[in-house]
MIDO-644978 format. One record per residue (C-alpha): residue in one letter; x, y, z; residue number from 1. Coordinates in pm, 1 decimal. Example, Ala and Ser with C-alpha at 12.3 -4.5 7.8 and 13.67 -1.06 7.14 Angstrom:
// MIDO-644978
{resn a; x 1230.0; y -450.0; z 780.0; resi 1}
{resn s; x 1367.0; y -106.0; z 714.0; resi 2}
END
This chain:
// MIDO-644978
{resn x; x 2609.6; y 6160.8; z -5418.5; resi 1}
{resn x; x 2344.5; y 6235.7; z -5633.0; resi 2}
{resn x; x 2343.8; y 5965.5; z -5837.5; resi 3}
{resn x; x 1950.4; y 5836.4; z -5905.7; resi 4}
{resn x; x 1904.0; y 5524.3; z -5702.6; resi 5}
{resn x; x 1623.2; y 5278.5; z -5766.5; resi 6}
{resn x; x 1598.4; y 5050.0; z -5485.3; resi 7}
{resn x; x 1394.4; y 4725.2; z -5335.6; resi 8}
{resn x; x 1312.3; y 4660.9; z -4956.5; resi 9}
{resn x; x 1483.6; y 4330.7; z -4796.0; resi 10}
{resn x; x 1251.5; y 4180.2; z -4567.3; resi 11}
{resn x; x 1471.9; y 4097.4; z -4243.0; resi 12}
{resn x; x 1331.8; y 4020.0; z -3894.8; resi 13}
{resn x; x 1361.9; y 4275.4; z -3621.6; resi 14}
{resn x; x 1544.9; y 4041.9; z -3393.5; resi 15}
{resn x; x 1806.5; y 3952.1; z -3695.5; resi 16}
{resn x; x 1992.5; y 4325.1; z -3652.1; resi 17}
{resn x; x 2327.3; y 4358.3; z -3500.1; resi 18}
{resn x; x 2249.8; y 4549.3; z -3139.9; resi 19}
{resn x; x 2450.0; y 4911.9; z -3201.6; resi 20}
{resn x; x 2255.1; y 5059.0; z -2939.8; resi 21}
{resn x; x 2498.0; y 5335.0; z -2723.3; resi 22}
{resn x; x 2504.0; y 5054.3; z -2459.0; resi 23}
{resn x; x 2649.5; y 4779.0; z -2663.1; resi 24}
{resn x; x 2969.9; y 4888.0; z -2732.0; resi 25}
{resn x; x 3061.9; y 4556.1; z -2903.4; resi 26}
{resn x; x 2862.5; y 4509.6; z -3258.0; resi 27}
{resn x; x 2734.1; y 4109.2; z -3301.5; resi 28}
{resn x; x 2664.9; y 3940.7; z -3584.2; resi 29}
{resn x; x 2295.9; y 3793.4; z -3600.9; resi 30}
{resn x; x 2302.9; y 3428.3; z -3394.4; resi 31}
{resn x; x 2219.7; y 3254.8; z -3739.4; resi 32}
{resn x; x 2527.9; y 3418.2; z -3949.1; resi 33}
{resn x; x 2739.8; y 3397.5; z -3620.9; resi 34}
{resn x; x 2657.5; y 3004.9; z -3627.9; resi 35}
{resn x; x 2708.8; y 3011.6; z -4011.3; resi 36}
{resn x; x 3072.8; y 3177.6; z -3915.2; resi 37}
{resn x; x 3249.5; y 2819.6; z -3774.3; resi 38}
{resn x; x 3146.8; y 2652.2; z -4130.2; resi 39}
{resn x; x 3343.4; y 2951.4; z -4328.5; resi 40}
{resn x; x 3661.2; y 2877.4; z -4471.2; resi 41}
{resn x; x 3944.4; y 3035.7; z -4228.4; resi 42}
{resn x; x 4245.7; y 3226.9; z -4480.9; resi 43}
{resn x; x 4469.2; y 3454.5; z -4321.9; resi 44}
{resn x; x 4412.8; y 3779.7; z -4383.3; resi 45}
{resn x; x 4762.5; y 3911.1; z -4454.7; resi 46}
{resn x; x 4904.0; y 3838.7; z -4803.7; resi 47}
{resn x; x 5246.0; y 3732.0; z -4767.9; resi 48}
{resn x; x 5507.9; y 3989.7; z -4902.1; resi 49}
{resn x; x 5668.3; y 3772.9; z -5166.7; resi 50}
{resn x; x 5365.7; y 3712.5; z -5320.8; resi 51}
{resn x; x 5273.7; y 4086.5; z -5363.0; resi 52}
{resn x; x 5603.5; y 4140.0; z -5529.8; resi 53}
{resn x; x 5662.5; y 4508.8; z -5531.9; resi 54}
{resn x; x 5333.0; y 4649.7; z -5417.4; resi 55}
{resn x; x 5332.7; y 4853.9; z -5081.1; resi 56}
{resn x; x 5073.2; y 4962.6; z -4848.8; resi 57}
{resn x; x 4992.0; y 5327.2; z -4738.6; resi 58}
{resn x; x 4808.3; y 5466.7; z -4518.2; resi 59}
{resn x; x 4747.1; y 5839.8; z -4561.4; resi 60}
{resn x; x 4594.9; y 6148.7; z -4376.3; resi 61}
{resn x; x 4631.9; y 6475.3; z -4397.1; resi 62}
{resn x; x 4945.6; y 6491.2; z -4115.6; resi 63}
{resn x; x 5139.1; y 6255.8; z -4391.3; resi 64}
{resn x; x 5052.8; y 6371.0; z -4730.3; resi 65}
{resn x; x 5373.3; y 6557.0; z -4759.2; resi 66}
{resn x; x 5548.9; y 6235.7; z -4719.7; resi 67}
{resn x; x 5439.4; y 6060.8; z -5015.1; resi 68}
{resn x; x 5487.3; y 6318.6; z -5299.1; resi 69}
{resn x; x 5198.9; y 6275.6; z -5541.7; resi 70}
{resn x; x 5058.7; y 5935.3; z -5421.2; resi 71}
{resn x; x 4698.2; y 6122.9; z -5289.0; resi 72}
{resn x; x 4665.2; y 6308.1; z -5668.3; resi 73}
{resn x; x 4759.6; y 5943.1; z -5784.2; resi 74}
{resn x; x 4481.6; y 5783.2; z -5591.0; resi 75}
{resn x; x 4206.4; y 6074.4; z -5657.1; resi 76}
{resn x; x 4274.0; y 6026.7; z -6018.3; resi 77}
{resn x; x 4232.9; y 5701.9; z -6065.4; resi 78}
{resn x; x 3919.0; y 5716.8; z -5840.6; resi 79}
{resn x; x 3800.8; y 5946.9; z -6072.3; resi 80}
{resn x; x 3895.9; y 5671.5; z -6328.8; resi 81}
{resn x; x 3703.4; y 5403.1; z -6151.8; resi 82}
{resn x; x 3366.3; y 5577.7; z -6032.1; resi 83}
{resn x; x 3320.2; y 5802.4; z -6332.0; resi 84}
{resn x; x 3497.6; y 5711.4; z -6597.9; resi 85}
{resn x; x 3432.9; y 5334.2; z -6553.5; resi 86}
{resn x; x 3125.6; y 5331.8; z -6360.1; resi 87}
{resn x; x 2938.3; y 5659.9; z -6502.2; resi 88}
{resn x; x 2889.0; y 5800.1; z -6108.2; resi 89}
{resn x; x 2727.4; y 6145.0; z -6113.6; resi 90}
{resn x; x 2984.7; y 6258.3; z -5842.3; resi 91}
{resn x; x 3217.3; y 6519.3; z -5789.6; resi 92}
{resn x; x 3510.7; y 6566.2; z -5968.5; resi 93}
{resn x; x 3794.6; y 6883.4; z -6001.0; resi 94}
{resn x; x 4119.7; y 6857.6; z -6242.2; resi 95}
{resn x; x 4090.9; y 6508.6; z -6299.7; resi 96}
{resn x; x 4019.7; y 6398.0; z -5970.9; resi 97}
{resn x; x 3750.6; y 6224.3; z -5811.6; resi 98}
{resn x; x 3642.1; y 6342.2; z -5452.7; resi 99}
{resn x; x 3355.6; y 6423.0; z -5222.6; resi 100}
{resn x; x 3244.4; y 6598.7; z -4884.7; resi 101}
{resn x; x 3417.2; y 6324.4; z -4665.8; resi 102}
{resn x; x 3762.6; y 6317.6; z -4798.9; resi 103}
{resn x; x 3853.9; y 6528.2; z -4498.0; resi 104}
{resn x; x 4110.0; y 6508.3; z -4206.9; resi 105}
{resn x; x 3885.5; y 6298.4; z -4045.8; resi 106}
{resn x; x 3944.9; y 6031.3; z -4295.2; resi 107}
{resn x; x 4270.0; y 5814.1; z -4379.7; resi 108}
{resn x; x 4323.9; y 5697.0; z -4742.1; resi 109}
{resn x; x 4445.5; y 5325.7; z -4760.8; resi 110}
{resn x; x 4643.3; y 5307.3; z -5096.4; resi 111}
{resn x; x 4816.4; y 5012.1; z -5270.7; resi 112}
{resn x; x 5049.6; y 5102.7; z -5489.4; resi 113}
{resn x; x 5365.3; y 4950.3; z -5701.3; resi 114}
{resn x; x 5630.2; y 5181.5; z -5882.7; resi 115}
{resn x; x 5402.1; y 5487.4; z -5878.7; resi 116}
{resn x; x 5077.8; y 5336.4; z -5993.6; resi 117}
{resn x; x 4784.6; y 5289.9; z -5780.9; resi 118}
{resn x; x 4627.5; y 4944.9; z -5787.7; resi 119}
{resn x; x 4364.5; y 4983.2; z -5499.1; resi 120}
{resn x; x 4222.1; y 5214.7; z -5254.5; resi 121}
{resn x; x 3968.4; y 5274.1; z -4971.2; resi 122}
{resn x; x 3882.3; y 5541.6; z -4759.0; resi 123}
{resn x; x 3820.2; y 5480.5; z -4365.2; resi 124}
{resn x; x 3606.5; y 5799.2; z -4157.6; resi 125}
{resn x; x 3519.9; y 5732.0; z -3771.0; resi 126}
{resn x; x 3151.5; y 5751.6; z -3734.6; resi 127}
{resn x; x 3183.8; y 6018.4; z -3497.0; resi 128}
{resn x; x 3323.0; y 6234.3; z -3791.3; resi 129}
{resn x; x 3106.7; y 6560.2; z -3872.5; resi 130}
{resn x; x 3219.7; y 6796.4; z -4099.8; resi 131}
{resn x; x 2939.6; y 7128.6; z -4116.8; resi 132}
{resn x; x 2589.9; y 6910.3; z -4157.7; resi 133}
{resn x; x 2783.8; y 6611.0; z -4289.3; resi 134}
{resn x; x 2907.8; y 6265.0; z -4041.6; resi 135}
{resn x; x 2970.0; y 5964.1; z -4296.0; resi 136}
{resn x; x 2787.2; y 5842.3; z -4565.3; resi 137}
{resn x; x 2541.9; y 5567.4; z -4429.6; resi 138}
{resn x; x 2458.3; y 5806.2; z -4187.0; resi 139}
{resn x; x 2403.0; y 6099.1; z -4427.1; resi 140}
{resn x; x 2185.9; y 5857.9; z -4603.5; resi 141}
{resn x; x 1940.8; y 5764.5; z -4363.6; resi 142}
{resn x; x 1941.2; y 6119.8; z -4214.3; resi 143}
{resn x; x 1795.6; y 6190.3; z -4599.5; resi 144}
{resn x; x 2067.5; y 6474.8; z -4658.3; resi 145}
{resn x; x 2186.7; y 6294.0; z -4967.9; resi 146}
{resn x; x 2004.3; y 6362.5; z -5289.0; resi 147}
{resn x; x 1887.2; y 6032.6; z -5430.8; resi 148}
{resn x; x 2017.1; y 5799.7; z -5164.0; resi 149}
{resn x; x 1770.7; y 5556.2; z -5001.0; resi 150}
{resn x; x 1684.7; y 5666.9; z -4622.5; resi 151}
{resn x; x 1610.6; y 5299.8; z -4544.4; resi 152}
{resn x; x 2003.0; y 5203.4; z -4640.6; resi 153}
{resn x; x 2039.7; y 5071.7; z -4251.4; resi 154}
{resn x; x 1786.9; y 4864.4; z -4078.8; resi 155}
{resn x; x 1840.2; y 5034.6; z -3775.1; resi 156}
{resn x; x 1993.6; y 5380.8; z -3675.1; resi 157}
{resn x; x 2316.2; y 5460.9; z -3764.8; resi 158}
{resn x; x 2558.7; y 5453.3; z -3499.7; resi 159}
{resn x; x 2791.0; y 5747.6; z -3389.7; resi 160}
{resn x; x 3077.0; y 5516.3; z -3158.3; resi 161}
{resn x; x 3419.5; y 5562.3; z -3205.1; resi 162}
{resn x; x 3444.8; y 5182.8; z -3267.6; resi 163}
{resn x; x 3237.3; y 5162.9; z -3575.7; resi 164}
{resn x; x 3393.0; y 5315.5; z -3877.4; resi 165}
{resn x; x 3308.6; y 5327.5; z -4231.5; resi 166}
{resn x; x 3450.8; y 5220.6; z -4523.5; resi 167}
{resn x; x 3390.3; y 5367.3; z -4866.3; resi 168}
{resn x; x 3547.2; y 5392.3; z -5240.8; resi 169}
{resn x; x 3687.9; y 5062.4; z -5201.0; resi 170}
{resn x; x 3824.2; y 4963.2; z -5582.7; resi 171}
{resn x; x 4089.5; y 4764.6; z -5728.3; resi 172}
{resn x; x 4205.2; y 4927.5; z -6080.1; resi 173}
{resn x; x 4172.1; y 4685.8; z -6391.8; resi 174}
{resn x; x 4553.4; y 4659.4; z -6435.4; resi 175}
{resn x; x 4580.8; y 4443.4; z -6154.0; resi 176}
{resn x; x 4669.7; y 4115.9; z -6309.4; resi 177}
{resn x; x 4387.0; y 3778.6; z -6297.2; resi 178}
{resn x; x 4672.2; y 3585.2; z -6112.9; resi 179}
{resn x; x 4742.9; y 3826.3; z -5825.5; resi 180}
{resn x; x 4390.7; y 3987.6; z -5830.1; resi 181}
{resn x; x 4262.9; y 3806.7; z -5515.2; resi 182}
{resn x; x 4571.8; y 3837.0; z -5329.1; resi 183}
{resn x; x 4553.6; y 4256.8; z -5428.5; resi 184}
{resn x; x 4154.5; y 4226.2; z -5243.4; resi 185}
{resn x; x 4236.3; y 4006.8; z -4974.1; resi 186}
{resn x; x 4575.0; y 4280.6; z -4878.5; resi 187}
{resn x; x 4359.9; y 4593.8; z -4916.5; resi 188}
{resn x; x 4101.1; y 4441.7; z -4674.0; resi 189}
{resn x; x 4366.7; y 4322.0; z -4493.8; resi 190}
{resn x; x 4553.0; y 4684.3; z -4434.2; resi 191}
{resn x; x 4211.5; y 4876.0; z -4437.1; resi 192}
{resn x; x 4135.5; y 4632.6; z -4108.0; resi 193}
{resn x; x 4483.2; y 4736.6; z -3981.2; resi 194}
{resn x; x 4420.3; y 5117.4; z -4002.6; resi 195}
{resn x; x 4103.2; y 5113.3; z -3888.3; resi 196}
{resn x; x 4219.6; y 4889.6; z -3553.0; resi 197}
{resn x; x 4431.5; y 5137.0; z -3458.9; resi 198}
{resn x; x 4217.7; y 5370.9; z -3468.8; resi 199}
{resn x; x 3988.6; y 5221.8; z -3231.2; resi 200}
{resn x; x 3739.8; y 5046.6; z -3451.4; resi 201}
{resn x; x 3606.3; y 4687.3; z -3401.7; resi 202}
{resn x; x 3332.2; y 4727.3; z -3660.7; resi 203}
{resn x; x 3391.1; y 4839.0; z -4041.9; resi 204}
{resn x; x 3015.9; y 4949.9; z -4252.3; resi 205}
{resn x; x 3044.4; y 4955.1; z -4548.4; resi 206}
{resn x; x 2846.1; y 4882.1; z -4905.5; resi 207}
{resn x; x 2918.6; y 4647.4; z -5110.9; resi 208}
{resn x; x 2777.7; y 4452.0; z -5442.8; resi 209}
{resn x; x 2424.4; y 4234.8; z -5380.7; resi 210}
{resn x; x 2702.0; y 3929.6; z -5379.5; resi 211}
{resn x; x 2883.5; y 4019.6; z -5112.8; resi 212}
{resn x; x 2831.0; y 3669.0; z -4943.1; resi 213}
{resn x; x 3079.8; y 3536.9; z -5236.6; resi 214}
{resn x; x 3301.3; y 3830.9; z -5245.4; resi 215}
{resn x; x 3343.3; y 3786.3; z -4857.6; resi 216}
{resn x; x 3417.7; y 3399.0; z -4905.7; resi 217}
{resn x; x 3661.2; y 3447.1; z -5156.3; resi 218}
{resn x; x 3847.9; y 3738.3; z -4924.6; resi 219}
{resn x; x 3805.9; y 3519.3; z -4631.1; resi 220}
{resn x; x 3643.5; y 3786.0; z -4416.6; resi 221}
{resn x; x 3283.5; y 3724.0; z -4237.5; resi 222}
{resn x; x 3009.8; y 4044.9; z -4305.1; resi 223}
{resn x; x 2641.3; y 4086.4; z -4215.3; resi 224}
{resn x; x 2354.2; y 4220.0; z -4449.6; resi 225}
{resn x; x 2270.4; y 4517.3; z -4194.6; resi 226}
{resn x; x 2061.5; y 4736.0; z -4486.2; resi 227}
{resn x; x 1796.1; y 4687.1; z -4749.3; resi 228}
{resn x; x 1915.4; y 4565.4; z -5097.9; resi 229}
{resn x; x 1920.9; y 4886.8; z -5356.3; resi 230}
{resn x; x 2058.9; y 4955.2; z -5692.1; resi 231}
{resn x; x 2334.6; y 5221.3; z -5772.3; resi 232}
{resn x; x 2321.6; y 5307.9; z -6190.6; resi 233}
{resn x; x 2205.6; y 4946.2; z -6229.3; resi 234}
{resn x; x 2426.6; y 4786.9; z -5992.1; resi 235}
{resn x; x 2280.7; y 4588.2; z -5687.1; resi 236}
{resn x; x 2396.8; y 4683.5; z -5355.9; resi 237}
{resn x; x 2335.1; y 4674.0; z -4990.8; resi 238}
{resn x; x 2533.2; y 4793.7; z -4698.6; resi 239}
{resn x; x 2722.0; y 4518.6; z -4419.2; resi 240}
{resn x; x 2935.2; y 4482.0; z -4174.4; resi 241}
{resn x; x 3221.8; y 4388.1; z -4106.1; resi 242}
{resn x; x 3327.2; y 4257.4; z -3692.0; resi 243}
{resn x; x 3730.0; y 4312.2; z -3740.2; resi 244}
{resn x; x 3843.5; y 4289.3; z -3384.2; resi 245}
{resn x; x 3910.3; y 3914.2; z -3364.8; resi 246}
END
């Protein structure tokens, strides 16, 4: 994570950030998005099966990984693929594969996949994760233990509940198809909210592209602008989230 970062402030009002305070143990979008929320389209979440064609969901952790052969090399590679071959990310990267300090077993791997090849991928980590002096990104961030990153990424502290979770290295690959790419987003999303449910989670952070008010339309999913706005190699981003438990 030591990419350089080069970053601008987004002004916000103090009374438009989600309450994640230890005694609110249920995250709420700002009143003026949560009004905004009835005028958003409503799209079911779930792709239905015959228009995915072949492509399966996994979820993976370490308990499972002998279970699915190669699929976890599969996914790290074409991470690797993504984020530094694509993208030019200054990250870490062994034998071809793309990985980093929180691809523990704390974290689950959500994989789509179709004959072999990977065609999308997140990983989920609890907030309460801590692994020697690292927890999960966004945290890390703000705690200013991550070379480069901004410590202003959340406009208020980073919560440690074991109903927010965070979402990171989401990516669908380029061979994904124009005519099924949306329905590819909208299933990851889809499953990612599935794993993370049973888990416990009713909130997802995560960061996404500066546009993530059009990305979320077009997945039909509802996110809040909880961080400043920042740039990653050129690349405008700012962290949300994401209320999953209705």
């Amino acid at each position: 994570m030591d990419r350089p970062l080069r970053y601008q402030q987004a002004y916000q009002s103090p009374e438009t950030f989600p309450d994640l305070s230890p005694a609110n143990d249920s995250v709420t979008a700002p009143k003026a998005l949560a009004q905004r929320k009835h005028r958003a389209p409503q799209r079911a979440l779930s792709t239905p099966r015959s228009k995915l064609g072949n492509i399966r969901a996994t979820a993976m952790s370490f308990r499972n990984i002998h279970e699915h052969g190669t699929l976890l090399t599969k996914y790290l590679e074409t991470r690797k693929s993504i984020f530094i071959d694509r993208l030019n990310w200054q990250i870490c990267e062994a034998d071809g594969m793309e990985f980093d300090q929180y691809d523990t077993p704390a974290c689950q791997w959500i994989i789509l996949h179709e004959f072999g090849e990977v065609f999308g991928g997140v990983r989920l980590l609890p907030s309460t994760a801590q692994c020697g002096v690292y927890s999960y990104m966004l945290r890390d961030a703000q705690r200013g233990i991550l070379e480069g990153m901004p410590t202003d990424i959340l406009f208020f502290e980073a919560p440690v509940k074991p109903t927010v979770w965070e979402a990171s290295r989401f990516f669908v690959t380029d061979s994904v198809t124009a005519s099924r790419r949306l329905l590819v987003q909208r299933e990851l999303f889809h499953q990612m909210t599935v794993a993370a449910k049973r888990g416990g989670a009713k909130s997802i952070l995560g960061i996404v592209p500066s546009v993530w008010a059009r990305w979320s339309r077009r997945l039909g999913v509802y996110a809040t602008p909880v961080g400043a706005k920042f740039s990653i190699d050129g690349t405008a981003s700012q962290s949300v989230l994401f209320n999953i438990e209705n």
